[in-house]
N, C-alpha and C positions, 0 to 999 in steps of 0.2 A: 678927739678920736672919732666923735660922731661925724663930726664935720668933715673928714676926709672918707667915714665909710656911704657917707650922703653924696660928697660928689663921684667917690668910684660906682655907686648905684648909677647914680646919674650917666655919667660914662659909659658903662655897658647898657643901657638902658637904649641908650639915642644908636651904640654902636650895630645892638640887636633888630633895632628899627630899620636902619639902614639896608638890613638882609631880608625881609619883606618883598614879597611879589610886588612888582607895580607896573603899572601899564606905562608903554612908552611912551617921552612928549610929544615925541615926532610920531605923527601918523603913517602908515605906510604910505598912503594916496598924497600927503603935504612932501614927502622926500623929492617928489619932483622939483618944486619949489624952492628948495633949498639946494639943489646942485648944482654948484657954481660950473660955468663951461671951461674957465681958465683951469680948473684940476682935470680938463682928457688928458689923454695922452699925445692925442692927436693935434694940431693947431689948424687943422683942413680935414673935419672927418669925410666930407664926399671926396676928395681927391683924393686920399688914403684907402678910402675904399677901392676907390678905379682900380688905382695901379696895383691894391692887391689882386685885383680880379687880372689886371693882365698881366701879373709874375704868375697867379697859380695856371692861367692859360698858358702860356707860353711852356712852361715846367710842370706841366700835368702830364705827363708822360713818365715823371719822376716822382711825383707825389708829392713836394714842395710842402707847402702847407696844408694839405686834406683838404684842398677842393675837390668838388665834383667835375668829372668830366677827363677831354682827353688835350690834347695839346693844340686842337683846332676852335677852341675858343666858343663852342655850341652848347653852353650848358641844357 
């Protein structure tokens, strides 16, 4: 009987450890480092850019995306 109330201590012991404050591994500043480019969304983020910028030009007279500006392309 000892011996199973030694390991249930044990058990909540390490469970309650677990819930402990602890500083993250990953540093804010090191996350760059670790972000692989194959997880964007994108697979050409400058060209992705462009042609966002000239659908919300072209459709900014509609409001498209919430670009700034009007349908003449002058932000």
């Amino acid at each position: 009987m000892t011996f199973v109330r030694a390991s249930l201590l044990l058990v909540f012991g390490l469970a309650a450890a677990g819930c402990g404050r602890v500083e993250p591994w990953v540093k804010p500043y090191e996350r760059e480092r670790l972000a692989d480019p194959i997880m964007s969304w994108d697979r050409d983020p400058v060209s992705s850019s462009y042609m966002r910028h000239v659908y919300e030009s072209r459709e900014g007279s509609r409001g498209a995306l919430g670009g700034a500006g009007g349908g003449c392309g002058c932000n």
